[in-house]
BAKOLDO-869627 format. One line per field, with one value per residue: x, y, z of N, C-alpha, C in turn; residue number from 1. Coordinates in steps of 0.001 Angstrom, whole numbers. Each point is the difference from the previous one (the first is absolute). Example, Ala and Ser with C-alpha at 12.3 -4.5 7.8 and 13.67 -1.06 7.14 Angstrom:
REM residues 2
n.c1 <- 13190  -350
n.c2 <- -5690  1050
n.c3 <- 7800  -720
ca.c1 <- -890  820
ca.c2 <- 1190  1190
ca.c3 <- 0  60
c.c1 <- 900  -770
c.c2 <- 1200  1090
c.c3 <- 0  730
i <- 1  2
REM end
This chain:
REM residues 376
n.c1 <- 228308  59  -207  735  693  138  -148  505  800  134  520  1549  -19  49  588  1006  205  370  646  214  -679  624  -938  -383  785  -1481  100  -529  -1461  234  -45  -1798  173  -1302  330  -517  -195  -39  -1600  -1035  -783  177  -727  -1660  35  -1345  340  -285  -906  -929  1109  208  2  -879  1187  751  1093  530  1602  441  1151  1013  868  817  1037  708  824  -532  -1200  -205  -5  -308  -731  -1318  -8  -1114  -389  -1194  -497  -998  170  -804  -88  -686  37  1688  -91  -1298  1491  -707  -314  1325  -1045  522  642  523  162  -1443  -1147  -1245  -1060  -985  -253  -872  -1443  -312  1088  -736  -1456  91  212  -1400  -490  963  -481  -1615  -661  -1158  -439  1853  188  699  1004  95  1410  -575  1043  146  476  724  -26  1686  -141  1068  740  436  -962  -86  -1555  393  -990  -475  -615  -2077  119  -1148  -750  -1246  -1467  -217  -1924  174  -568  -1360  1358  1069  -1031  253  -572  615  -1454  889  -1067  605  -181  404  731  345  114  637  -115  1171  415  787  99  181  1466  157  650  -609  -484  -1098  252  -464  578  -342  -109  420  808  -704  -255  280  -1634  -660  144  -1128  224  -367  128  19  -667  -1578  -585  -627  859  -1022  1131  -89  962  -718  -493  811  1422  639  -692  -806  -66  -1378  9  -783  -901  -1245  -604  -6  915  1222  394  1089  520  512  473  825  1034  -636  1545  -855  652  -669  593  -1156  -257  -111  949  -34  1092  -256  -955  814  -371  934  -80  924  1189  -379  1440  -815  545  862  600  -1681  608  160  645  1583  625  1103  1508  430  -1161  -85  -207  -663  761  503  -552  -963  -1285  1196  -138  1474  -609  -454  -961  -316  -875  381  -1532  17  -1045  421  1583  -589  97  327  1368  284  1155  326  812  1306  -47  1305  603  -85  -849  -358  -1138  -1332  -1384  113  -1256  1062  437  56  1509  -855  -93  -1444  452  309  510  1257  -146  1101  841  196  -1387  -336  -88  665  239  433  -1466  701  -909  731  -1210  -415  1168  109  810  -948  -786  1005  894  758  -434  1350  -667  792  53  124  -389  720  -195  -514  -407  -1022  -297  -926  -291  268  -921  -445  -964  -1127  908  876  244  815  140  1349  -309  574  101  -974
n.c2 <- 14665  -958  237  1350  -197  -1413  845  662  -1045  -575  1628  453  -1394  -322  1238  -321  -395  139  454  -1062  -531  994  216  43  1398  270  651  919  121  1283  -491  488  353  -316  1297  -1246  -780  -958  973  -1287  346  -1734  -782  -68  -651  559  -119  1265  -1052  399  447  -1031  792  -362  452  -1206  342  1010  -19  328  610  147  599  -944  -107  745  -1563  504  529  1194  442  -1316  -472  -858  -1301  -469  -1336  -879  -1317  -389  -430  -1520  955  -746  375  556  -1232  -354  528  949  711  679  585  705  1056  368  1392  -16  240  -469  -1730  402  -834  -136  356  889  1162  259  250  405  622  231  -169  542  957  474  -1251  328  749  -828  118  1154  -213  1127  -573  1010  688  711  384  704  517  808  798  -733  669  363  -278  -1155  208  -1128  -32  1523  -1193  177  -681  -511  -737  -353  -244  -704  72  -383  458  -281  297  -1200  -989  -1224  112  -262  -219  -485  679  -1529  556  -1764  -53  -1349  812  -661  -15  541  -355  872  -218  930  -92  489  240  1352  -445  617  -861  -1181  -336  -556  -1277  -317  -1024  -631  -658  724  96  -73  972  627  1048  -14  493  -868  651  -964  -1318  839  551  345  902  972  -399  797  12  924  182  -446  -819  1292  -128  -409  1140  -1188  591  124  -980  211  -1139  424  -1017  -334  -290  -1226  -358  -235  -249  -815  -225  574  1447  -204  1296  -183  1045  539  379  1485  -297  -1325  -688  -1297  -1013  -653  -450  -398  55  -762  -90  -969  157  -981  395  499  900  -594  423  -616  878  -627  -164  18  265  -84  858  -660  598  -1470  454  -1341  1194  1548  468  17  -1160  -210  230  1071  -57  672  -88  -798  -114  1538  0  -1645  265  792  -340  499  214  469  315  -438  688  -646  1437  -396  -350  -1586  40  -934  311  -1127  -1166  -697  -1231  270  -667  -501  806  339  875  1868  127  315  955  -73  -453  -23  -3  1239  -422  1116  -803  -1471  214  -1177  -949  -641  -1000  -249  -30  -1487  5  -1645  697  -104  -767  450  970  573  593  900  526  1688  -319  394  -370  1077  -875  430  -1248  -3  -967  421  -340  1231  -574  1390  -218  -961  749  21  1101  859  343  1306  -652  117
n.c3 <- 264664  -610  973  456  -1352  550  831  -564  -988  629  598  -604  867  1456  -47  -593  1031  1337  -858  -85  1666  -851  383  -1198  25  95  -1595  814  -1322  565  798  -447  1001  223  -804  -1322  426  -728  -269  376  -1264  -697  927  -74  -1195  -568  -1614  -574  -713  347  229  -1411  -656  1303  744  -700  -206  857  -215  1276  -4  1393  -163  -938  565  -1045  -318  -1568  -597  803  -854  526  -1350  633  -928  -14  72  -671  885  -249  1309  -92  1479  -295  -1284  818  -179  697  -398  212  -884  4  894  -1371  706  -253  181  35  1428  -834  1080  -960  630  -998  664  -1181  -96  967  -689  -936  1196  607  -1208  15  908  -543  400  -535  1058  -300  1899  -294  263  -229  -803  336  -1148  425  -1664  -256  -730  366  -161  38  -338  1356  586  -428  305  721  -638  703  1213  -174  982  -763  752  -1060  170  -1402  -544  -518  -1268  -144  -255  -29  -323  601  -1102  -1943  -773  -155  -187  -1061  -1144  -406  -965  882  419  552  1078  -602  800  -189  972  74  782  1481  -939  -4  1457  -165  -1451  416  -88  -1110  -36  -861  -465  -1290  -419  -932  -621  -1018  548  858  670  1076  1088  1000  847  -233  860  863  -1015  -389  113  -1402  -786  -574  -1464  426  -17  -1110  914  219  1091  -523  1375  254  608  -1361  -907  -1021  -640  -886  -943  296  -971  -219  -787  838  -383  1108  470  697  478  628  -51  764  -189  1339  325  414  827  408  1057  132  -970  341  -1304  463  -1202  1047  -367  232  1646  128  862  -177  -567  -1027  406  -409  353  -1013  784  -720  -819  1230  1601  -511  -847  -146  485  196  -101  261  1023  -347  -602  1417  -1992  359  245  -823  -676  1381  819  -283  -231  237  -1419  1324  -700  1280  258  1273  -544  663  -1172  -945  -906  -853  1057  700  -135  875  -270  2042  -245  764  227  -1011  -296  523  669  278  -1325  443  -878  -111  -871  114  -627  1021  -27  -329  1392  -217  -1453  131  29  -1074  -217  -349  -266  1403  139  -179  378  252  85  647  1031  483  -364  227  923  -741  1162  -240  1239  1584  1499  685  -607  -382  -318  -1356  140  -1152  925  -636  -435  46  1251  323  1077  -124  654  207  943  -47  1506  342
ca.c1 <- -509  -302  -1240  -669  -626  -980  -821  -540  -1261  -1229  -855  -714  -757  -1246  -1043  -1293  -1457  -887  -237  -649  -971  -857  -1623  204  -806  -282  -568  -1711  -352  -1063  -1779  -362  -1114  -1140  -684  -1053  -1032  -993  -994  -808  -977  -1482  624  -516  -1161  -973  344  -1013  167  -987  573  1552  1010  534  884  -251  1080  700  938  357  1007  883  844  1439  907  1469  797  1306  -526  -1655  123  -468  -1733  -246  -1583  -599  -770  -890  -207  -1004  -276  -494  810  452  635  132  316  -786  -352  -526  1204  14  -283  744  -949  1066  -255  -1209  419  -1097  -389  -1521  -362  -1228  -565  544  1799  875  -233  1441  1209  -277  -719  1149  337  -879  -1764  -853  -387  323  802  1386  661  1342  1410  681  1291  949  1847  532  1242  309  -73  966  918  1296  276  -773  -258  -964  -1248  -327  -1329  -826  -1382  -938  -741  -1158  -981  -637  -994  -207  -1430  485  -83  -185  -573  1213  -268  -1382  -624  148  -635  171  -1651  824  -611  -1403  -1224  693  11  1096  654  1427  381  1478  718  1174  1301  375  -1002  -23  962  -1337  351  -662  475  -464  573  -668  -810  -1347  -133  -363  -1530  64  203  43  481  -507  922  201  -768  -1231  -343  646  62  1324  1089  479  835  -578  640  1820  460  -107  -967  -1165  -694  -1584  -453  -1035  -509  548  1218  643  763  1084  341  963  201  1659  249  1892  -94  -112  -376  -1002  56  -1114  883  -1627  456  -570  1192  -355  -1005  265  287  1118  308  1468  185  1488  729  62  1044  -393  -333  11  860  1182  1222  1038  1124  1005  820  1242  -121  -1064  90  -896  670  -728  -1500  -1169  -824  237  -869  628  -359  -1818  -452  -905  -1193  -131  -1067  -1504  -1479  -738  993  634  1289  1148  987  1687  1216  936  1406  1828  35  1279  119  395  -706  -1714  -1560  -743  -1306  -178  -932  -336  1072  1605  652  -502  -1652  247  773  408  1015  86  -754  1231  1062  539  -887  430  -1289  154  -446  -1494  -1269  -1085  -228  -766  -495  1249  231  1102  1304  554  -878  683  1294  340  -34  -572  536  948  -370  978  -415  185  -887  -1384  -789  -1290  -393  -1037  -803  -2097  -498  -1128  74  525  1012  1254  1266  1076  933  1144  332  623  -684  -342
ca.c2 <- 962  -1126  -69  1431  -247  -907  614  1110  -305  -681  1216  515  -651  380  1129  53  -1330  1017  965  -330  150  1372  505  1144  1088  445  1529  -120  1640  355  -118  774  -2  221  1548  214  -419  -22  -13  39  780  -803  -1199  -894  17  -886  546  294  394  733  641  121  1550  1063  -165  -974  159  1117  -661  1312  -35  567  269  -15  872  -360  428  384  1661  641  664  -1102  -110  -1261  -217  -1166  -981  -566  -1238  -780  -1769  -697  -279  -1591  -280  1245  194  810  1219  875  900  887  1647  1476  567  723  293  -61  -1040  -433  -287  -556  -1308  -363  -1337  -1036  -199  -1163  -1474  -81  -341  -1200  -1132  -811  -1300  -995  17  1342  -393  -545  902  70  746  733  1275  1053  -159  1474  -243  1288  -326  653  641  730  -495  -225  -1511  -1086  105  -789  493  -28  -652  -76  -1308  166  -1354  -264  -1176  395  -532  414  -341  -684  962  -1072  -1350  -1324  -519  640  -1123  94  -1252  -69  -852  174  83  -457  216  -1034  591  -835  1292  114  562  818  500  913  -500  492  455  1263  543  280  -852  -1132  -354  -2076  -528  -1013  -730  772  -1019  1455  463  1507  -768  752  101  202  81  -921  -1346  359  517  1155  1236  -1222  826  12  540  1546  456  -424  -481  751  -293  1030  -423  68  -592  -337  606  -56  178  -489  -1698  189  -840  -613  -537  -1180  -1340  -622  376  1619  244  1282  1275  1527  801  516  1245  645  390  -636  -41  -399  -1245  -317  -1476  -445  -1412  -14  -1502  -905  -34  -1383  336  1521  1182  -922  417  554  610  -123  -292  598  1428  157  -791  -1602  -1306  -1184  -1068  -134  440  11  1007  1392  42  262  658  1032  668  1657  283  558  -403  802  -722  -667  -592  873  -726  1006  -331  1035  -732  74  -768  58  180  -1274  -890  -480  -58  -688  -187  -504  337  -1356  -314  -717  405  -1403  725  1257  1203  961  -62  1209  141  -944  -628  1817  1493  1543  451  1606  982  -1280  -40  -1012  -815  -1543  -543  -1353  -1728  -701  197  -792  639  1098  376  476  1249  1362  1579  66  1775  493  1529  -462  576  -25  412  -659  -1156  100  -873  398  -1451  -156  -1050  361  1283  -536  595  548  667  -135  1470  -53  -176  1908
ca.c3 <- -993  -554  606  -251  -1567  109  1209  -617  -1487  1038  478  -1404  -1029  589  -271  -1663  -200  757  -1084  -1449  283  830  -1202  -1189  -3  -903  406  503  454  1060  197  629  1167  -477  519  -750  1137  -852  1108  -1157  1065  936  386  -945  -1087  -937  -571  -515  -1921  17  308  -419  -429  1325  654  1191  1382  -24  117  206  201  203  -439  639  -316  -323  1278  -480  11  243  -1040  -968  321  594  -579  402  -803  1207  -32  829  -233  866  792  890  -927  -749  -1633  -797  207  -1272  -851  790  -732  456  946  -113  1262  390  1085  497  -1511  62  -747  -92  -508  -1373  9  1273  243  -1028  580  985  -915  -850  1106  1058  -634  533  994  897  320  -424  797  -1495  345  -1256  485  -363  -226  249  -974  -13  -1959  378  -1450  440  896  517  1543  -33  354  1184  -66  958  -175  1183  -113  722  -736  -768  -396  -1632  -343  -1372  -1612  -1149  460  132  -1065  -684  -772  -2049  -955  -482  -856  -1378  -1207  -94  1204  888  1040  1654  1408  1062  1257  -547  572  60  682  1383  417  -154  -891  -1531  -1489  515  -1197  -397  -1161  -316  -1655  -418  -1055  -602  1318  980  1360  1170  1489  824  1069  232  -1084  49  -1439  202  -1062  -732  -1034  -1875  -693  -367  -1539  -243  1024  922  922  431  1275  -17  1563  -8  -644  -1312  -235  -1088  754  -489  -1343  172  -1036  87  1034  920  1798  190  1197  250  1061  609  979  369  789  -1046  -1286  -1273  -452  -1796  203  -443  -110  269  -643  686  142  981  432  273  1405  482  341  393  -1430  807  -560  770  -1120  524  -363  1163  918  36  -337  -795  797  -971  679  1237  217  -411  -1748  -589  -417  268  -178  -159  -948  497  -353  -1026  -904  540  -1010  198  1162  -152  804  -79  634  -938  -1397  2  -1411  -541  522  -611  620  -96  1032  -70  586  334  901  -639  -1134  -759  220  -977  412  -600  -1335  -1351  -763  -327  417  780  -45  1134  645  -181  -1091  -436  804  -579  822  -248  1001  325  -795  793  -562  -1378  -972  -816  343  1073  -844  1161  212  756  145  -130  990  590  964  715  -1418  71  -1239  542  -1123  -390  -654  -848  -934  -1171  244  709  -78  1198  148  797  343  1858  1434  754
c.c1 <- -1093  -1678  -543  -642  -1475  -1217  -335  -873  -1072  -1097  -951  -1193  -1439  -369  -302  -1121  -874  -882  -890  -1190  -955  -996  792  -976  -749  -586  -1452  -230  -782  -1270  183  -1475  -1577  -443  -1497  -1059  -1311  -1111  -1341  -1463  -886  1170  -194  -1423  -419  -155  -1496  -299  -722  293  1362  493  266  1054  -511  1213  1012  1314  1055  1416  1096  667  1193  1356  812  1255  1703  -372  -848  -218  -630  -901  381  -1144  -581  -270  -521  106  -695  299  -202  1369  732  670  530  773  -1222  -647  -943  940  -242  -311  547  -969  1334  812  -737  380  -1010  -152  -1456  -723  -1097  -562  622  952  482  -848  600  1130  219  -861  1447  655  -691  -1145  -875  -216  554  1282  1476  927  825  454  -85  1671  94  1313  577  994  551  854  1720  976  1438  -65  -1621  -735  -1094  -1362  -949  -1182  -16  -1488  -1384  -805  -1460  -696  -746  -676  -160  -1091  500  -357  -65  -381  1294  -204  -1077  -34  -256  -1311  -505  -940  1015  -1391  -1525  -477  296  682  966  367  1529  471  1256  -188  1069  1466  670  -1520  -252  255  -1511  793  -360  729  -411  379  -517  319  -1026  -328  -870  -1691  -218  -297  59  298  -1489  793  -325  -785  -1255  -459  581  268  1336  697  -477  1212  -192  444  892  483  -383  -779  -1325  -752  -1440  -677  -914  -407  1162  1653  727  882  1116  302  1242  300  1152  -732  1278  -268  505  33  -1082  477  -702  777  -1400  450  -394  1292  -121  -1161  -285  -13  684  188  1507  110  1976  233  265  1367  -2  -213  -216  807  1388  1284  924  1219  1389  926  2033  185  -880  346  -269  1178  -699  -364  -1136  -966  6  -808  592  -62  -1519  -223  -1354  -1455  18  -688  -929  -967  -501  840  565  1163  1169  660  1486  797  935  1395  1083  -174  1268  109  644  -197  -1037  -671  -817  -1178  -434  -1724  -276  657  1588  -328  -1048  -1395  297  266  -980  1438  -65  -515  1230  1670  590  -650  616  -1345  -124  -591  -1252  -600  -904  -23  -1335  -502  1042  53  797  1350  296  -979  431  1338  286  454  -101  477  1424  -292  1365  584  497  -963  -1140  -1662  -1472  -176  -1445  -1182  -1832  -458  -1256  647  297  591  861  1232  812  713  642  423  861  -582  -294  439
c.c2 <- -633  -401  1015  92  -497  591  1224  -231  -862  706  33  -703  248  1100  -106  -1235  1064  1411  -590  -555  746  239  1365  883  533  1609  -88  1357  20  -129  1526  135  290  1197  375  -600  354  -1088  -187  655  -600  -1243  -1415  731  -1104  589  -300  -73  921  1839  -138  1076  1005  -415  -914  147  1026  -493  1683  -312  1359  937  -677  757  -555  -21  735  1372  -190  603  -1452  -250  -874  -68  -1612  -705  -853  -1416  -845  -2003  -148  -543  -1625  -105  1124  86  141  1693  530  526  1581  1435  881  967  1328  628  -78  -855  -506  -940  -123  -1415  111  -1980  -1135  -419  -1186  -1245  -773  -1000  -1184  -1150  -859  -1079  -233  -140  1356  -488  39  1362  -550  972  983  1046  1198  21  1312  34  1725  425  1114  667  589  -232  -780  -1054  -681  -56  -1448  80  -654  -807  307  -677  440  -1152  702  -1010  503  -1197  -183  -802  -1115  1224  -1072  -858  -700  -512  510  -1351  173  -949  450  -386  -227  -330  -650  331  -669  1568  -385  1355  -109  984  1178  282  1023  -223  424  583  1669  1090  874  -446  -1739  -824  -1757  -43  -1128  -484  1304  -226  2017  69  907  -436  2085  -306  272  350  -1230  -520  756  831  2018  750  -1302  988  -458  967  1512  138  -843  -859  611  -805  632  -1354  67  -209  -738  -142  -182  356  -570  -1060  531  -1055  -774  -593  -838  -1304  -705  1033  1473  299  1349  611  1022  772  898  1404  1160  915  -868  -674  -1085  -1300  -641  -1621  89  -1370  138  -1149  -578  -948  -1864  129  1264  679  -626  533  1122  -42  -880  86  1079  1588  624  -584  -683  -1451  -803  -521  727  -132  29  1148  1240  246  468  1084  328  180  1412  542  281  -807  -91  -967  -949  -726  710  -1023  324  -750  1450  -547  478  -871  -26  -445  -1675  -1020  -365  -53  -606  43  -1204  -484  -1774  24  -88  275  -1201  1004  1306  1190  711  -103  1834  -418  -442  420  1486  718  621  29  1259  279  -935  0  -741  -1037  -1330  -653  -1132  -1476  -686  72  -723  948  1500  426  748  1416  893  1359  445  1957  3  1011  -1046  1099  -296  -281  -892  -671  -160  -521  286  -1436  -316  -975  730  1498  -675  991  630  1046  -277  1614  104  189  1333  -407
c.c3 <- -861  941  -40  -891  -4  976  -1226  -573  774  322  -1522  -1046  876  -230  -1440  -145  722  -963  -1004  499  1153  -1215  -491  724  -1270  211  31  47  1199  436  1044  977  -1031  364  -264  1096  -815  776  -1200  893  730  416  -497  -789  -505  -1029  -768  -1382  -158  406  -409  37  1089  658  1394  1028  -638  343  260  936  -132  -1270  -292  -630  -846  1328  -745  88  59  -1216  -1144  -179  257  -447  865  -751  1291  -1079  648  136  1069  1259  -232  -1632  -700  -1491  -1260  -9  -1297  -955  957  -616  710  469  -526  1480  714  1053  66  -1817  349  -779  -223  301  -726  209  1247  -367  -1438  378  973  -379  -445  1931  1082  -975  397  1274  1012  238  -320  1095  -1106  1097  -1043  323  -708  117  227  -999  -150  -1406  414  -1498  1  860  129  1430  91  597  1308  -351  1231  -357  1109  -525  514  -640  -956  -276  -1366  -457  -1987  -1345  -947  53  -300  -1064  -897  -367  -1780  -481  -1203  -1272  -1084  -1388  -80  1144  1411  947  1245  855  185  661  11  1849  58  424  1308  405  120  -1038  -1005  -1011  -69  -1344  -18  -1180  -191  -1493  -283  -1266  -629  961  -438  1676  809  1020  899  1613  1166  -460  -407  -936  546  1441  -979  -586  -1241  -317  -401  -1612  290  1149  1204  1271  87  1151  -330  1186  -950  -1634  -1590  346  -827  303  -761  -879  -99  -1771  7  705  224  1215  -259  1756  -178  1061  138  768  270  167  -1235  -1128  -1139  -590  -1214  420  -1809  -499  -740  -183  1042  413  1197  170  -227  1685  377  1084  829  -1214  771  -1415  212  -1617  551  -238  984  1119  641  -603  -773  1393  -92  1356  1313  685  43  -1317  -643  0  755  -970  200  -321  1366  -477  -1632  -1230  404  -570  -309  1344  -310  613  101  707  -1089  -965  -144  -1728  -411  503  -662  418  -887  863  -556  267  548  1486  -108  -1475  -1344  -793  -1661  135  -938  -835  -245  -1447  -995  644  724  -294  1136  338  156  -893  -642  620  -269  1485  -643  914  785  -376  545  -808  -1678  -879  -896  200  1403  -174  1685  -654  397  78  -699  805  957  1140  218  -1027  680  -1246  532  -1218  -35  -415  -464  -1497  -1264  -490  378  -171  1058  626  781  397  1342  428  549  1387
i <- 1  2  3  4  5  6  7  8  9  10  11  12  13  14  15  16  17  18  19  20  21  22  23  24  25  26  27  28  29  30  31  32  33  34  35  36  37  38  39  40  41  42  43  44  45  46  47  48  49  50  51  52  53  54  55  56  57  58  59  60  61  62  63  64  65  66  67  68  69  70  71  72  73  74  75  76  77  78  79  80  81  82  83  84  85  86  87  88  89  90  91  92  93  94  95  96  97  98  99  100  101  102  103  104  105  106  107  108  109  110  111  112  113  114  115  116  117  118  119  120  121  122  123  124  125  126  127  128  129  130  131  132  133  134  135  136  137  138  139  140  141  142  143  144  145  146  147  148  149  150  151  152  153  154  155  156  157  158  159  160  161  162  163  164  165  166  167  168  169  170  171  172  173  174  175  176  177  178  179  180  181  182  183  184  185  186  187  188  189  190  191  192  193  194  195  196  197  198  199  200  201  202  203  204  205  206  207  208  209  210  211  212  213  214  215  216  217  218  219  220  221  222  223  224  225  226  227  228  229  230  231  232  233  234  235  236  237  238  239  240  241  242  243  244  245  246  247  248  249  250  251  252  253  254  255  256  257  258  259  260  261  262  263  264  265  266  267  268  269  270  271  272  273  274  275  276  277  278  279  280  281  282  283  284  285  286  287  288  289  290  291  292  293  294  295  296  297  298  299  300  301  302  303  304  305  306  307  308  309  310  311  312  313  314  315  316  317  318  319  320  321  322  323  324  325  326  327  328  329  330  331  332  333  334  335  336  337  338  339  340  341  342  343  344  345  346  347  348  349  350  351  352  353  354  355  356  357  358  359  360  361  362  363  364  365  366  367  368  369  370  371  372  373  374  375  376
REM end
């Protein structure tokens, strides 16, 4: 009997090993077949400046269905990127129901300056999503892709030229770049001493940027223009932005990182923990071209926990500090410049909110401040 015993639980122990390594089932929504067969109207182009504002490619596609009711709208959105890198996608336009999108000139070469030089051919995926408007159940959205070649031409030169006339007359140049190619936004942070100074688009003088009103951009091909006026000094960033929503150029007193764009989140009030600059901790650049002193973190904050932004290697390096001893990053939005720990204590945040929350630091010099909101 005494062996029987022994043969059972024997069985019994192999099948629960056998059980415990079988792969977890997981739930999976539906994929659905491509009905949209989305078709572009040309195969390849040369995209025209000279003809910006006419419809450079027609983007036309199927119908698709709800697979819960026919009775569902089904609206679209479109997305443009460079085949060989599909994480640089565009931002995606709604098209509503509508089955067709029209690109202009402008609009694709917009799109295709951010991932090729002018000139040079690009292979782009448009991606059409499907999104079914149902109230009662979730439909994961139908895609349909079509690939052709696009040419694109130069809208922004790779660089403007700042020069500069200070008080005595002495004449220097700096160079403003784009952080992201194609953006038209241009920028350079320096020593600035009291000038006036303009933009050129290159060495060769004009066409240049003065000054219209209040910061405004006025374009000159030729001939009389206003210098824009500087009176500070110390390190300033200059941000041109060329595009015509804004049109403005911008001197920004913003706090320089000790290792640019280097700064991560940690502590027990967050799921990062106490380790120090991990890459589930790094803070974000959220601002864009246009605001580059916007840096977030979205993640599980946990109520009565601590937090600390860190901006070194370790715990030896300097921090972000609360503004003192358990600030509520909920309701305190102050934010001091960073310091090493012996310079003022070891002062964190503790939320009062546990979940999903975006922390998110303004690092202009003379705005420093913080919010803490939930995650969308």
């Amino acid at each position: 009997m005494k062996k029987i015993y022994y043969l059972f639980g024997l069985f019994c122990t192999m099948f629960a090993m056998t059980s415990c390594n079988e792969d977890p089932t997981y739930f999976e929504l539906p994929t659905y077949p491509d009905e949209m067969h989305v078709k572009a109207s040309v195969e390849e182009i040369v995209l025209n400046k000279g003809i910006a504002d006419q419809t450079a490619i027609t983007l036309t596609w199927d119908k698709a269905n709800s697979p819960i009711s026919p009775t569902d709208e089904v609206t679209y959105k479109v997305c443009l990127y460079p085949s060989a890198q599909k994480d640089l996608k565009s931002e995606y336009i709604e098209t509503g129901t509508k089955q067709q999108l029209n690109l202009t000139h402008d609009q694709l070469n917009s799109m295709v300056a951010r991932w090729a030089i002018p000139g040079e051919a690009v292979k782009v995926t448009a991606q059409v999503l499907s999104n079914v408007q149902n109230e009662q159940k979730y439909v994961r959205p139908e895609i349909s892709t079509v690939e052709f070649t696009v040419t694109g031409y130069e809208k922004y030169p790779p660089y403007l030229y700042m020069i500069i006339t200070d008080l005595n007359g002495t004449q220097t140049t700096q160079r403003l770049e784009q952080r992201q190619l194609g953006t038209g936004i241009y920028e350079v942070t320096f020593n600035m001493v009291p000038c006036t100074y303009h933009f050129q688009t290159s060495e060769a003088g004009y066409p240049v940027y003065g000054e219209a009103t209040e910061g405004k951009l006025d374009y000159v091909v030729e001939g009389v223009f206003r210098e824009f006026t500087n009176n500070v000094s110390g390190s300033r960033t200059i941000i041109v932005d060329t595009n015509s929503e804004f049109n403005d150029c911008r001197v920004l007193n913003i706090v320089q990182l000790p290792t640019p764009g280097l700064i991560w989140i940690c502590g027990n009030g967050c799921s990062v923990g106490w380790n120090t600059n991990t890459s589930e901790g790094r803070l974000e650049m959220v601002g864009g071209a246009r605001d580059p002193y916007y840096y977030a973190w979205t993640g599980e904050f946990t109520a009565g926990g601590e937090l600390k932004i860190g901006l070194g290697n370790g715990w030896g390096d300097q921090f972000f500090y609360a503004p003192s001893d358990n600030a509520d990053p909920l309701t305190d939005h102050r934010l001091f410049m960073y310091r090493f720990q012996d310079d003022g204590g070891d002062v964190k945040w503790v939320p009062s909110v546990s979940g999903r929350y975006t922390f998110t630091l303004c690092l202009l010099a003379d705005d420093l401040k913080t919010s803490f909101v939930p995650a969308q």
